[in-house]
N, CA, C and O atoms as CSV, one atom per row, in Angstrom:
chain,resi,resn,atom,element,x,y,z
A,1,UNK,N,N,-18.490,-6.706,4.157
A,1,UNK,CA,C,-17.448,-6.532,3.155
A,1,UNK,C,C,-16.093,-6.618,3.846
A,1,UNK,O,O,-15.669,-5.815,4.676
A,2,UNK,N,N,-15.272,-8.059,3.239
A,2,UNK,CA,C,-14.026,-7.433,4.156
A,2,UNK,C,C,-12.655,-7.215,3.188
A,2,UNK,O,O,-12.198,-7.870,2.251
A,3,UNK,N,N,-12.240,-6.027,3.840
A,3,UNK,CA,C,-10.882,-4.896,2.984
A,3,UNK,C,C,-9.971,-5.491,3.352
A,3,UNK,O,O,-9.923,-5.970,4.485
A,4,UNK,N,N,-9.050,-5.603,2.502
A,4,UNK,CA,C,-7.919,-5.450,2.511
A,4,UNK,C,C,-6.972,-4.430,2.331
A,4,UNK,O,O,-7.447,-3.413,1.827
A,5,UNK,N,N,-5.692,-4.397,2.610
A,5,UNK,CA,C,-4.591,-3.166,2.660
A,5,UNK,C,C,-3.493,-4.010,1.646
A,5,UNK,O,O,-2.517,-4.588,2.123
A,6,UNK,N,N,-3.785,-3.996,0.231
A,6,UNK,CA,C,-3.012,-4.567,-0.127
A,6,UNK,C,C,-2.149,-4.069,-2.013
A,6,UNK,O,O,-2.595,-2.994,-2.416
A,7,UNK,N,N,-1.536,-4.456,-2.584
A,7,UNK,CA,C,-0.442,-4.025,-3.487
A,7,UNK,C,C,-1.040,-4.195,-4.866
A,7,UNK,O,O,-1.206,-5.339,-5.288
A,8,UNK,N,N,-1.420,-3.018,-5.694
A,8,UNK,CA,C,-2.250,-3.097,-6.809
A,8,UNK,C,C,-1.026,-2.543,-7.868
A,8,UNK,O,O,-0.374,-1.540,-7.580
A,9,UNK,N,N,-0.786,-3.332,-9.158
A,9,UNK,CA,C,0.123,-3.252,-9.922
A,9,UNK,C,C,0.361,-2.467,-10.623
A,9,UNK,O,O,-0.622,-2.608,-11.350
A,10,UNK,N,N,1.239,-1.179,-11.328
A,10,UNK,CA,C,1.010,-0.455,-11.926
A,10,UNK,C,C,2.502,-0.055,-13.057
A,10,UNK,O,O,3.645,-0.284,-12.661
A,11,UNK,N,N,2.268,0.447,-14.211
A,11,UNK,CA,C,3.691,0.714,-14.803
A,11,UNK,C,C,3.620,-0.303,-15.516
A,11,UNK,O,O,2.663,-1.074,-15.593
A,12,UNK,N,N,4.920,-0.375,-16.233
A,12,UNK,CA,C,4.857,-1.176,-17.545
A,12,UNK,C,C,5.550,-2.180,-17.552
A,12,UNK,O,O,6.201,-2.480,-16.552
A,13,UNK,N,N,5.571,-2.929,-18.677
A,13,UNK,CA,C,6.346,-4.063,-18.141
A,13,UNK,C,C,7.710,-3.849,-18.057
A,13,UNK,O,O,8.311,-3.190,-18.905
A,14,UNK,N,N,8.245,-4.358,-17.096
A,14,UNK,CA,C,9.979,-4.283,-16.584
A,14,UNK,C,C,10.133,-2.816,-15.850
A,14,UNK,O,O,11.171,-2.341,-15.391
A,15,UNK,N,N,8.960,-2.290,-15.861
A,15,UNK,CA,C,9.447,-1.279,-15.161
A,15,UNK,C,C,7.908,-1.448,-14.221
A,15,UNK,O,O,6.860,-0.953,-14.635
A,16,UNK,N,N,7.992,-2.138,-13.065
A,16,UNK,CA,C,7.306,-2.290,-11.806
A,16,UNK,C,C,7.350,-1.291,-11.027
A,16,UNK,O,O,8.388,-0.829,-10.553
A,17,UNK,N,N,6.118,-0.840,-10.814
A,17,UNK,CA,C,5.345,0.534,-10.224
A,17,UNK,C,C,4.177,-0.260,-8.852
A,17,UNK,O,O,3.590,-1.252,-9.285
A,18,UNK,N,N,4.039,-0.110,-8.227
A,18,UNK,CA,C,2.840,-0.451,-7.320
A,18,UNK,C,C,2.514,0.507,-6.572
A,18,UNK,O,O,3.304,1.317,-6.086
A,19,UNK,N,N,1.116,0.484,-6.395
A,19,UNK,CA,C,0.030,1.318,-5.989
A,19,UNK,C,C,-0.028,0.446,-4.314
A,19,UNK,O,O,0.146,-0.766,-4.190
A,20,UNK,N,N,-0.327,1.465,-3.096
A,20,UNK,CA,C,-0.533,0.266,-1.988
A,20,UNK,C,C,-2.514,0.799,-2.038
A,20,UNK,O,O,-2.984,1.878,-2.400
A,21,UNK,N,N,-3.038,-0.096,-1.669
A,21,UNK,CA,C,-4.672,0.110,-1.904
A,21,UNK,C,C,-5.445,-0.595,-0.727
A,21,UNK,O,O,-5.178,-1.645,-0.143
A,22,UNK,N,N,-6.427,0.245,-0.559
A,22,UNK,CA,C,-7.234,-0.142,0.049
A,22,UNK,C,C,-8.857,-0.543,-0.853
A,22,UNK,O,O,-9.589,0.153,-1.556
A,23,UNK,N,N,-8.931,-2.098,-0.374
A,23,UNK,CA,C,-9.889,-2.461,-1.766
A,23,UNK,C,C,-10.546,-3.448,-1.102
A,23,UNK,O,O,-9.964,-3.952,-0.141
A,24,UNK,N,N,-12.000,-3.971,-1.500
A,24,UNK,CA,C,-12.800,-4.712,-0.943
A,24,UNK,C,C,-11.715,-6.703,-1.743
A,24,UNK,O,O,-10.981,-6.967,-2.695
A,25,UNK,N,N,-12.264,-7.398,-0.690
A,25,UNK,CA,C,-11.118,-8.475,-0.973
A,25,UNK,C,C,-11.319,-9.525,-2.095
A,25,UNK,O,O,-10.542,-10.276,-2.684
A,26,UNK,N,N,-12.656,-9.296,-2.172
A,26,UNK,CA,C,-13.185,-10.156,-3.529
A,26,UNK,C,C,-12.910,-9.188,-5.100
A,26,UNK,O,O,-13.284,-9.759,-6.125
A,27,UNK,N,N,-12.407,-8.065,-5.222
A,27,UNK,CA,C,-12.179,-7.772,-6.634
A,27,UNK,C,C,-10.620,-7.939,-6.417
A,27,UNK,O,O,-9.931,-7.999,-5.399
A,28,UNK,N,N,-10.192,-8.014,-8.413
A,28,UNK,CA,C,-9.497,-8.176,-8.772
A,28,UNK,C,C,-8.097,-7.597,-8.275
A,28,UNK,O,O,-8.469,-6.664,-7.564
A,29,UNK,N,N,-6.586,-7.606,-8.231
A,29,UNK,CA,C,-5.481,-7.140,-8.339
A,29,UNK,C,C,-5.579,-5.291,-8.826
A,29,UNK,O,O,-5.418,-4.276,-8.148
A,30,UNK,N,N,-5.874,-5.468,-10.122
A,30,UNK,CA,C,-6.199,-4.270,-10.124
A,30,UNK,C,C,-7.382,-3.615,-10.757
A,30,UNK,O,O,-7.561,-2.753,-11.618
A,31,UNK,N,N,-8.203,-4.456,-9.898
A,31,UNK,CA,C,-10.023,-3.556,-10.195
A,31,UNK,C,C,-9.864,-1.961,-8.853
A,31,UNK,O,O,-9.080,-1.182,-8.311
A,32,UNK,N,N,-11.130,-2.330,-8.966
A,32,UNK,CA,C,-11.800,-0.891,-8.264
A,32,UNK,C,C,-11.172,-0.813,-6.795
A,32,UNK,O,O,-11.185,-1.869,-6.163
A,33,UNK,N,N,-10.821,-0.088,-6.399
A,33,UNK,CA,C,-10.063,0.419,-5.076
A,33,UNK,C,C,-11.384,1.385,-3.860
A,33,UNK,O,O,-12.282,1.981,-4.456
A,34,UNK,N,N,-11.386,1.416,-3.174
A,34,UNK,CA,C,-11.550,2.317,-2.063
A,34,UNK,C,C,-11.014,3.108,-1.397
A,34,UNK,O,O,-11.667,3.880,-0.695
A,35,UNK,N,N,-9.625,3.124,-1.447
A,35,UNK,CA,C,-8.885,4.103,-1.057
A,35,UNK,C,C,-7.070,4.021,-1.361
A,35,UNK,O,O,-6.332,3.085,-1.054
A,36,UNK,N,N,-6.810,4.889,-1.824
A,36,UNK,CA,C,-5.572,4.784,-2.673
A,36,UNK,C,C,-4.471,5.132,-1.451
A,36,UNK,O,O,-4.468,6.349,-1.263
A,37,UNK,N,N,-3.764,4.598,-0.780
A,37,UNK,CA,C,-2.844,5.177,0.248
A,37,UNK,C,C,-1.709,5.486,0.164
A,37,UNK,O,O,-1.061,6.044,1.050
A,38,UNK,N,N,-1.208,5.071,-1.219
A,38,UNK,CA,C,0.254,5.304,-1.496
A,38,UNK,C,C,0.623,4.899,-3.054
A,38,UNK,O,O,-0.176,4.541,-3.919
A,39,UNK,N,N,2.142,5.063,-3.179
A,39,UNK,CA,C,2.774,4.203,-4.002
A,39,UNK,C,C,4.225,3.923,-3.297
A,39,UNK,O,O,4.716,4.399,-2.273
A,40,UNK,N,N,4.721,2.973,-4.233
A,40,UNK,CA,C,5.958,2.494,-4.188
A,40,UNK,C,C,7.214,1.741,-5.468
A,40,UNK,O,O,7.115,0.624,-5.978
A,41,UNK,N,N,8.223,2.679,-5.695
A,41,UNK,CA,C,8.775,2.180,-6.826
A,41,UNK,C,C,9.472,0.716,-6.156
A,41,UNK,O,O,10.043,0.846,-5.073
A,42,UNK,N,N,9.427,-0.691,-6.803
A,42,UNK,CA,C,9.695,-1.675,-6.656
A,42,UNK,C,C,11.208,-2.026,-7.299
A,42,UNK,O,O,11.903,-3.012,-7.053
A,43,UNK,N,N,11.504,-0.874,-8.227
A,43,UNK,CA,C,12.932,-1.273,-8.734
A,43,UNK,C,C,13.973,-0.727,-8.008
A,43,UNK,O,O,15.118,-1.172,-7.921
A,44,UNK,N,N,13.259,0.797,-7.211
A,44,UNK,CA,C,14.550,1.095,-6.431
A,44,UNK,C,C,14.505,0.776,-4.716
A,44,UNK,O,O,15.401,0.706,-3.875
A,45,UNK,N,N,12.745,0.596,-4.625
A,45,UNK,CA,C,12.509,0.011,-3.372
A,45,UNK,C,C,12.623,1.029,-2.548
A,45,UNK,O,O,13.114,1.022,-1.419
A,46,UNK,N,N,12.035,2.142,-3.287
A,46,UNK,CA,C,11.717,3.392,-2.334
A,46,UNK,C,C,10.132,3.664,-2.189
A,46,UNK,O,O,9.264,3.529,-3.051
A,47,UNK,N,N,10.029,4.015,-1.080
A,47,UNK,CA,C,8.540,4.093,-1.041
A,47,UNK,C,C,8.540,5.998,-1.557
A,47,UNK,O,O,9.179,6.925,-1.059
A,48,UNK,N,N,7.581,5.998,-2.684
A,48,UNK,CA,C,7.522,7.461,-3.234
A,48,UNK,C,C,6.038,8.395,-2.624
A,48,UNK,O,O,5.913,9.500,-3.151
A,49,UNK,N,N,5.354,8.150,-1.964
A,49,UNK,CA,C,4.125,8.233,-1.679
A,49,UNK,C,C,3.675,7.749,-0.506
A,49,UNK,O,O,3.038,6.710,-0.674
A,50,UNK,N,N,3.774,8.173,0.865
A,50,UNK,CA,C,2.782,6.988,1.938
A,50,UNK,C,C,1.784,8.269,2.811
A,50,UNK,O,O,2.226,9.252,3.405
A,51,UNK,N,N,0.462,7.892,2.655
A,51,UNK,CA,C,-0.562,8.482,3.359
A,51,UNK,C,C,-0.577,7.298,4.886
A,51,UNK,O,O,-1.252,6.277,5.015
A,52,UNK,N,N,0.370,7.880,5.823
A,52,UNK,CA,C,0.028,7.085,6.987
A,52,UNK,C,C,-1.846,7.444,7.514
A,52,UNK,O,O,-2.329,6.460,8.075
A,53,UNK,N,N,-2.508,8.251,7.431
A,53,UNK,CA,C,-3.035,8.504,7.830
A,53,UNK,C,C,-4.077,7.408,7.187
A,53,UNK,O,O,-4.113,6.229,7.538
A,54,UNK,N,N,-4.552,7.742,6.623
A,54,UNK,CA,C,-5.548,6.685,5.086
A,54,UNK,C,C,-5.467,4.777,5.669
A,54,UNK,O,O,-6.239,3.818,5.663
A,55,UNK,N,N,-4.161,5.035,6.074
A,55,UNK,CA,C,-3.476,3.416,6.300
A,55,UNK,C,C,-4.050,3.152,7.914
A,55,UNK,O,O,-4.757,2.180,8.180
A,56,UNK,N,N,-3.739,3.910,8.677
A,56,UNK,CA,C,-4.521,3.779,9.947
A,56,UNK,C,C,-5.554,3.977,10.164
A,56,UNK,O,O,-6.022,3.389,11.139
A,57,UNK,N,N,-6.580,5.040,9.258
A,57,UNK,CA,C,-7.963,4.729,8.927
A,57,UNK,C,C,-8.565,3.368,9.150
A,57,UNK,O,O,-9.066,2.826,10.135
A,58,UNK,N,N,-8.315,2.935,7.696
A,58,UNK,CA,C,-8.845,1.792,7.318
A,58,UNK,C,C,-7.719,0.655,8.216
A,58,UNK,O,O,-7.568,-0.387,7.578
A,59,UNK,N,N,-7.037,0.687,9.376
A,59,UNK,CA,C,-6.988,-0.153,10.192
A,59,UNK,C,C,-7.841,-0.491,11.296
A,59,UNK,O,O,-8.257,-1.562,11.738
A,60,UNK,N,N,-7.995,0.747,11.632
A,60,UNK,CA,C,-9.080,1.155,12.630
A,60,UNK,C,C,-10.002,0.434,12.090
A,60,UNK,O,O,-10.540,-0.015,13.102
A,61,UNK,N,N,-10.713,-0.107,10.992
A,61,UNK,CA,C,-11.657,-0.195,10.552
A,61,UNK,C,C,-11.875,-1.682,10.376
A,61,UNK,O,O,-12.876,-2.380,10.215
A,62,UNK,N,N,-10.539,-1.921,10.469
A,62,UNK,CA,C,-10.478,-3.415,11.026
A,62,UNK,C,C,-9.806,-4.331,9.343
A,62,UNK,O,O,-9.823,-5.538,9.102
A,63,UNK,N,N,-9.426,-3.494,8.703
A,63,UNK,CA,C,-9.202,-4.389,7.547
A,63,UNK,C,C,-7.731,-4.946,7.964
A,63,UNK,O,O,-6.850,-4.522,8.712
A,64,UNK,N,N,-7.910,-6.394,6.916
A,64,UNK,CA,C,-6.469,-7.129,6.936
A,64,UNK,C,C,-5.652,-6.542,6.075
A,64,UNK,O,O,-6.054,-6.158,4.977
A,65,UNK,N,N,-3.724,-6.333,6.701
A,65,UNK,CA,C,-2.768,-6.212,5.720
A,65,UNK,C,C,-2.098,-6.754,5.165
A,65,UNK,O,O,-1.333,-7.330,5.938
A,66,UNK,N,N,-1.757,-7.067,3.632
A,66,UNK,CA,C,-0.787,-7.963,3.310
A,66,UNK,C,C,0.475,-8.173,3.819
A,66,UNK,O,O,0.917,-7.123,4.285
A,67,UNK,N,N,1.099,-8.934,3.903
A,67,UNK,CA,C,2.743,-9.192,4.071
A,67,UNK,C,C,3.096,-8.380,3.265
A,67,UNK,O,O,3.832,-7.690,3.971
A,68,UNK,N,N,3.122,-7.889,2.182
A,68,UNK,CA,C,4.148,-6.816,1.363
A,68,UNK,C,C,3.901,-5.468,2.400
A,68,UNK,O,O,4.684,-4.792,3.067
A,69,UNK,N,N,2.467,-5.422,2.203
A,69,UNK,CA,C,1.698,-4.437,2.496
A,69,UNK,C,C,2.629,-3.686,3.904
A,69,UNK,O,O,3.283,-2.646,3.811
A,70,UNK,N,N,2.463,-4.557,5.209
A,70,UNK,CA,C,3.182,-4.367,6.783
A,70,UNK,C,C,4.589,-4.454,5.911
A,70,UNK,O,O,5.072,-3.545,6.586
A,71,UNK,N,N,5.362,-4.684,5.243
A,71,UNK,CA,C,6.457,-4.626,5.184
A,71,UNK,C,C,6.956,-2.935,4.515
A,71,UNK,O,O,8.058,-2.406,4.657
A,72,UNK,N,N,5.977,-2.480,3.921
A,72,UNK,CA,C,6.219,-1.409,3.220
A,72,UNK,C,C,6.078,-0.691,4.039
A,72,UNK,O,O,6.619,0.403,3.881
A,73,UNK,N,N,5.295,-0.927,5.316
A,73,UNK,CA,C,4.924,0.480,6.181
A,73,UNK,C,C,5.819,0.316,7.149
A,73,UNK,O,O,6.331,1.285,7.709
A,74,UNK,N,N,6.078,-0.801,7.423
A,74,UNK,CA,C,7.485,-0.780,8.643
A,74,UNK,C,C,9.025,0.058,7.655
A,74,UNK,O,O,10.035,0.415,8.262
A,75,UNK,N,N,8.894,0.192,6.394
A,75,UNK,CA,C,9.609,0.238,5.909
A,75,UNK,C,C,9.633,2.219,5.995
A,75,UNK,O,O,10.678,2.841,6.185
A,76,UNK,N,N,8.627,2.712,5.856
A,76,UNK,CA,C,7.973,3.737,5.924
A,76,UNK,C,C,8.354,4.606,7.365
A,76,UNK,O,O,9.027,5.625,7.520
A,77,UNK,N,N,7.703,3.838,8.231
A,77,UNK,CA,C,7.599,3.994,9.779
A,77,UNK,C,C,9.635,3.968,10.174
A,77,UNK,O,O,10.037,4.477,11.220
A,78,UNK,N,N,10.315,3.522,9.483
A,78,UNK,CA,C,11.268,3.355,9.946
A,78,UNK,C,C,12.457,4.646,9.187
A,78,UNK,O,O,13.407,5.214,9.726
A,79,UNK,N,N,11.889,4.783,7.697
A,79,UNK,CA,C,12.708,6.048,7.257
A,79,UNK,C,C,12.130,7.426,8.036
A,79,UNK,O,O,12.661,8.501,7.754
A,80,UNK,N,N,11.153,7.386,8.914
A,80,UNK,CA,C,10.241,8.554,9.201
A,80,UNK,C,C,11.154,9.019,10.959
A,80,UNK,O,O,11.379,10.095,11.512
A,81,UNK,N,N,11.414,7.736,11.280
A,81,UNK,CA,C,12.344,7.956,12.598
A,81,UNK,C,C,13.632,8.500,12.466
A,81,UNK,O,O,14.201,9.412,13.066
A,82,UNK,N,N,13.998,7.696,11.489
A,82,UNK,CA,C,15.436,8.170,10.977
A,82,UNK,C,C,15.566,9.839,10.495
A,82,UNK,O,O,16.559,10.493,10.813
A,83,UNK,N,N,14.571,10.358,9.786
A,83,UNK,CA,C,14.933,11.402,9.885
A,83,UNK,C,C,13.861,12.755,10.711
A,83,UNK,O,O,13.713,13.948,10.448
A,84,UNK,N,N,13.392,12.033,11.564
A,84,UNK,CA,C,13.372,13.436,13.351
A,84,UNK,C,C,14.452,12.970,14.063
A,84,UNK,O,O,14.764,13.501,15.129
């Protein structure tokens, strides 16, 4: 089975919500998940939710990340420096 770390859609229309997910790579956008690692509001482009831990799990584990996906966590990884 191979996972992905990738951006499952959520919220209504015009108002863009995304879920970041950990999900086997053959179901749908937003079918069945395996592990829920976060969210992220897309209108203000704040990440509201990040389980680093969940995310390095399932790296360890060898799954691929999307391009949104590494962009959200560098995005993550970088407000987390800024404030220690």
């Amino acid at each position: 089975m191979a996972v992905k770390i990738r951006l499952a859609r959520a919220g209504k229309r015009k108002v863009v919500f995304h879920k970041i997910v950990a999900v086997d790579s053959r179901k749908k956008r937003d079918g069945a998940v395996l592990d829920d690692i976060g969210t992220y509001d897309a209108r203000t482009k704040e990440i509201v939710r990040f389980n680093q831990e969940l995310y390095n799990k399932w790296v360890g584990y060898g799954a691929q990340v999307s391009d949104s996906a590494k962009k959200i966590y560098k995005q993550f990884v970088k407000a987390q420096t800024t404030q220690a």
